[in-house]
C-alpha positions, 0 to 999 in steps of 0.5 A: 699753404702748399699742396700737401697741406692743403690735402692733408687739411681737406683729409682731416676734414673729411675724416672729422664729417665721417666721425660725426655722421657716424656718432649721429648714426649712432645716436639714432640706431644705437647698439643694443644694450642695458646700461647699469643700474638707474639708467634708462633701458630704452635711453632716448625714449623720453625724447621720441614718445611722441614720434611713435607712430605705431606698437606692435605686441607679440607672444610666442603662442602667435597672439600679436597685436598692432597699435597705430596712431591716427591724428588724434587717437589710436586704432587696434589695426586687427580690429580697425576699430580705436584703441583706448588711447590712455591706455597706450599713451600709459604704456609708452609712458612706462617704458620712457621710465623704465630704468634699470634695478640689476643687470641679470644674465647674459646667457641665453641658456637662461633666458627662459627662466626669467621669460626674456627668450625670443618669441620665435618660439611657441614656448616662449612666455615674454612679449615682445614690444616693437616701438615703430617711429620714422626710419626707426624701431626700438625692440624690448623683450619683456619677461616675469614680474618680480615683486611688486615692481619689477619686470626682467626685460631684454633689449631685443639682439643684446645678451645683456638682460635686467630687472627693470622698473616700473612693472610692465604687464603688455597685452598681445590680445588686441581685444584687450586694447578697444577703446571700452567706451559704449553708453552710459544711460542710468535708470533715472533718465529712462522713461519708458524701454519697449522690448521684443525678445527672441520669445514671447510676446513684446512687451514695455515698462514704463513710469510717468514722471521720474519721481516714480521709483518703480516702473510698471508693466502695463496689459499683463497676461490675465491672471499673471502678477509681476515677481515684485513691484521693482522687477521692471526695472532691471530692464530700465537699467540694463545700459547703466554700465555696460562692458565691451569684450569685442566688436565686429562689423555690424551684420555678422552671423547670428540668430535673428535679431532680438530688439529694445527701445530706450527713451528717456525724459530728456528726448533720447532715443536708443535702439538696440538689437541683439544676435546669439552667435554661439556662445557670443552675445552682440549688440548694435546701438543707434540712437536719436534726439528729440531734443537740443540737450541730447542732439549731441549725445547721439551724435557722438553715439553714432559716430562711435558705434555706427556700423558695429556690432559690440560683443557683451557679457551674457548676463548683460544681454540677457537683462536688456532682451529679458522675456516678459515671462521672466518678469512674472511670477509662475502661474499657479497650478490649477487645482486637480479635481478629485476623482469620484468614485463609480457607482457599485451595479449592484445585482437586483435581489432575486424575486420570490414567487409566492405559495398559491394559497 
């Protein structure tokens, strides 16, 4: 082979290694478009779901969320505090799956009315998905529903829009993504809560076996009764199925704290304390074991709750730090004695003086 064979073969050879690193490129970062109908929006997704190491949402309004993965679960970064971990597998999941119905408008003049516009703008009504793995990151618009399973989405940067499926309904408030978890502790295991309210004296309801249906309410205030024999045990139930709405870090501002104490016949103690914070109600939990059986169980309570404060519906707060007056029928009122009528003076009857005889 002579010289010029040999470059024009080295040539060939580098022009062939250029055109597959580009195709590789290509793959990797390919260029932002929507393909026809019942092809994938996001190709390639499927393969790289597990790659993803954090979901960022963001609204035009300025509400974002971050979603970042840890080694076994995932973390709301606003909150530094664990997401609920199906629910952004589930997410992901979806969008591995979404496939396209109909290619919709390629004009951007459009894209408000089906909400596929850019969220730089405060108008915006679409959120926007951005799916962050290693030297990557994949970029969805998602708009209105449509039906009852389509969802007009936008590939971020390409004009191209579409009605895509299955229906996506993101989240922008991280509140959203907390991981819901709190206690789960029924009426039947409770034997005795000791509770101490922002007013009123503290009082217990209690039972001594849990075969008694009732609780009861011992040393009531002389001449009171309860409302009815069951009223106890709303208090003995009120960490039966609790509802997270925030956290924060435990020690945040609020009253001074309101306390209640949970023990149960298999050796599980809980403590509680609650602070009013304007319109926000917050509780801390820890908890303690007598027992082998639940050693575990308040374990993993602390582990989960230590060191936060959980916001809760009002209505929930209020049955667990219920005032002892609440619990008791009003007093009846005293009767009002009747007033007695005043004795009439009456003028004593002029003295007649009588004729000498």
């Amino acid at each position: 082979m002579n010289l010029s064979s040999r470059g024009l073969t080295a040539l060939l050879a580098a022009g062939a290694t250029l055109i597959a690193i580009a195709l590789w490129v290509s793959s990797r970062n390919p260029s932002p478009s929507v393909g026809g109908a019942n092809q994938p929006v996001l190709p390639g997704l499927e393969h790289d779901v597990n790659a993803i190491t954090q979901v960022k949402l963001a609204k035009g309004d300025g509400s974002s969320a971050t979603l970042e993965k840890r080694a076994s679960d995932w973390l709301v970064a606003e909150r530094g505090y664990p997401a609920d971990s199906s629910r952004v597998r589930k997410l992901l999941l979806n969008l591995a799956d979404l496939k396209v119905l109909e290619q919709k408008t390629s004009d951007p003049a459009n894209y408000p009315d089906i909400g596929v516009e850019d969220v730089t703008s405060p108008k915006a009504s679409g959120t926007r998905i951005d799916l962050v793995e290693t030297g990557k990151t994949v970029s969805l618009i998602v708009g209105k529903l449509s039906g009852t399973d389509g969802t007009f989405v936008r590939v971020a940067g390409a004009k191209q829009s579409a009605l895509a499926s299955p229906q996506l309904t993101p989240d922008a408030d991280p509140r959203r993504w907390l991981d819901s978890t709190l206690i789960e502790l029924p009426q039947s295991r409770i034997k005795e809560v000791t509770v101490k309210a922002a007013a009123g004296p503290a009082y217990s309801v209690t039972r001594a076996s849990a075969k008694e249906a009732d609780f009861t309410v011992p040393g009531l205030p002389k001449g009171r009764e309860l409302t009815s024999p069951s009223a106890p045990d709303s208090v003995a139930g009120a960490l039966a199925s609790l509802s997270l709405d925030d956290v924060r870090k435990a020690g945040g501002p609020g009253t001074e704290p309101a306390r209640a104490t949970f023990e149960t016949f298999d050796g599980l103690k809980v403590d509680v304390t609650g602070r009013k914070d304007g319109d926000n109600r917050y509780i801390g939990l820890t908890a303690e074991s007598s027992a082998k059986g639940t050693a575990d169980e308040a374990k993993a309570l602390n582990a989960r709750l230590g060191g936060w404060e959980v916001e809760i519906p009002g209505y929930q707060y209020d049955a667990i730090f219920q005032p002892l007056d609440g619990l008791l029928k009003k007093p009846e009122p005293k009767p009002v004695k009747a007033a007695t009528k005043p004795k009439e003076n009456k003028a004593p009857k002029p003295r007649v003086k009588k004729a000498a005889a």
